[in-house]
C-alpha positions in Angstrom: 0.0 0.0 0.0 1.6 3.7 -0.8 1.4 6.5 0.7 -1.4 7.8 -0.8 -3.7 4.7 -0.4 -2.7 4.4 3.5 -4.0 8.1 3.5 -7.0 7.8 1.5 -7.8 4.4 3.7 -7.4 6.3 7.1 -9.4 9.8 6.3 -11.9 8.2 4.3 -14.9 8.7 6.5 -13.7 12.0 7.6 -13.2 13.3 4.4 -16.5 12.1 3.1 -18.7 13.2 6.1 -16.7 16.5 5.6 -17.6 16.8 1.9 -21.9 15.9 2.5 -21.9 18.5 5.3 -20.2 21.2 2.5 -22.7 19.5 0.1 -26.1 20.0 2.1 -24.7 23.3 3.7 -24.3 24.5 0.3 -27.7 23.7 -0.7 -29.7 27.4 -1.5 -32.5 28.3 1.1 -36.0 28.9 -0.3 -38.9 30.6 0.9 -40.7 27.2 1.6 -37.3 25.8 3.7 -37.5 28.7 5.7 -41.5 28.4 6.3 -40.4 25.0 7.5 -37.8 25.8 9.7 -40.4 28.0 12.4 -40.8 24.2 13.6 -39.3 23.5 17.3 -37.2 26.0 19.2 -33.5 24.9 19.0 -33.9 22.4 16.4 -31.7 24.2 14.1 -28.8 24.2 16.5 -29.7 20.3 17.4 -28.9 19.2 13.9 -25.8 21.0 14.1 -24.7 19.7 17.1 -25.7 16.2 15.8 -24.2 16.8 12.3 -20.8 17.7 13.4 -20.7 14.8 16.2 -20.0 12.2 13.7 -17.2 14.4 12.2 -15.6 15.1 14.9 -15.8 10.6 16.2 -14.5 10.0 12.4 -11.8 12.3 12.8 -10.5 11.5 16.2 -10.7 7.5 15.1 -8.1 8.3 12.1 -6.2 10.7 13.7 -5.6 7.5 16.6 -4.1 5.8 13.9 -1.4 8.0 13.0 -1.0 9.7 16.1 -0.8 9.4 20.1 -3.4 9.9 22.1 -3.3 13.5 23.4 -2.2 14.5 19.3 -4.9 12.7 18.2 -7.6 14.4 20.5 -5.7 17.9 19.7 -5.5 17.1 16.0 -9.3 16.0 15.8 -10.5 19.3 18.0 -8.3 21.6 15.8 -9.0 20.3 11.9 -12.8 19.4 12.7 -13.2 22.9 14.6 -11.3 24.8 11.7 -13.7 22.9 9.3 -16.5 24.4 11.1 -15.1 27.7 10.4 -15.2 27.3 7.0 -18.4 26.0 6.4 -19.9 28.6 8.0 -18.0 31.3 6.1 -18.6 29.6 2.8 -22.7 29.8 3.8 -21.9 33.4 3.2 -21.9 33.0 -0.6 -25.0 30.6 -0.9 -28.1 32.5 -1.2 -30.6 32.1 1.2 -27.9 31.2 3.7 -25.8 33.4 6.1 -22.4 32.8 8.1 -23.8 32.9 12.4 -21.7 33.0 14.9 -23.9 30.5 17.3 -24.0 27.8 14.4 -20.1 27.9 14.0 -20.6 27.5 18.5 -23.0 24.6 17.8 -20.8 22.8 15.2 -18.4 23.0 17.5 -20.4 21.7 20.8 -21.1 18.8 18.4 -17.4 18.3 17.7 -16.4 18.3 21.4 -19.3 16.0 21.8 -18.1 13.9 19.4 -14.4 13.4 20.7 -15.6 12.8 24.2 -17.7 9.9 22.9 -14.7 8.3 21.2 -12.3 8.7 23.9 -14.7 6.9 26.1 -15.1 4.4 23.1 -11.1 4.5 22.8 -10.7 3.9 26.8 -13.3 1.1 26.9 -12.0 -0.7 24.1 -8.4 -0.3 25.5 -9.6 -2.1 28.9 -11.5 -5.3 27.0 -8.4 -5.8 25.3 -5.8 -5.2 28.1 -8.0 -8.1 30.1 
């Protein structure tokens, strides 16, 4: 396997989670999404926190196997968070769509979400296999 294989293998899910958030984040609002949207109080800020959970387990999982443990978390935090960034500034182009401040704070809850869940998943699978 080269180089770019072993990468391609290891940031797979990352990379593709990454690119369907840019993909439905990019996705023009409409009148009728936005009618939609007066739905439940929060639930905006839920699916971000839930979207970027899965980014932030996905990242943290390939960045264990490249890196240490304490990289790894610092790696995951940093690219997912920076990620987060960026798709909220790129919303600013998209019409319908707008770059907020508390979205960016809720991709980022999600993230930090996301990493504790697979450091307890990481610590519990070290213990079944130290036994």
């Amino acid at each position: 396997m080269n180089k770019t294989q072993s990468f391609i293998s290891i940031w797979k899910y990352p990379i593709l989670y990454a690119c369907l958030i840019l993909l439905l984040t990019s996705i023009p609002r409409n009148k009728f999404y936005d009618e939609a949207e007066k739905g439940i109080p929060g639930e905006d800020k839920t699916l971000h926190v839930i979207a970027y959970i899965f980014l932030g387990m996905s990242t943290l999982k390939s960045a264990f196997i490249r890196t240490d443990f304490f990289k790894a978390i610092l790696l995951a935090l940093f690219s997912t968070s920076l990620f987060a960034a960026f798709d909220e500034l790129h919303q600013i182009f998209i019409p319908g769509r707008f770059c907020k401040s508390d979205d960016a704070l809720a991709n980022i809850a999600g993230i930090v979400v996301g990493i504790i869940f697979g450091i307890v998943v990481y610590k519990i699978r070290k213990g079944i296999h130290e036994k």
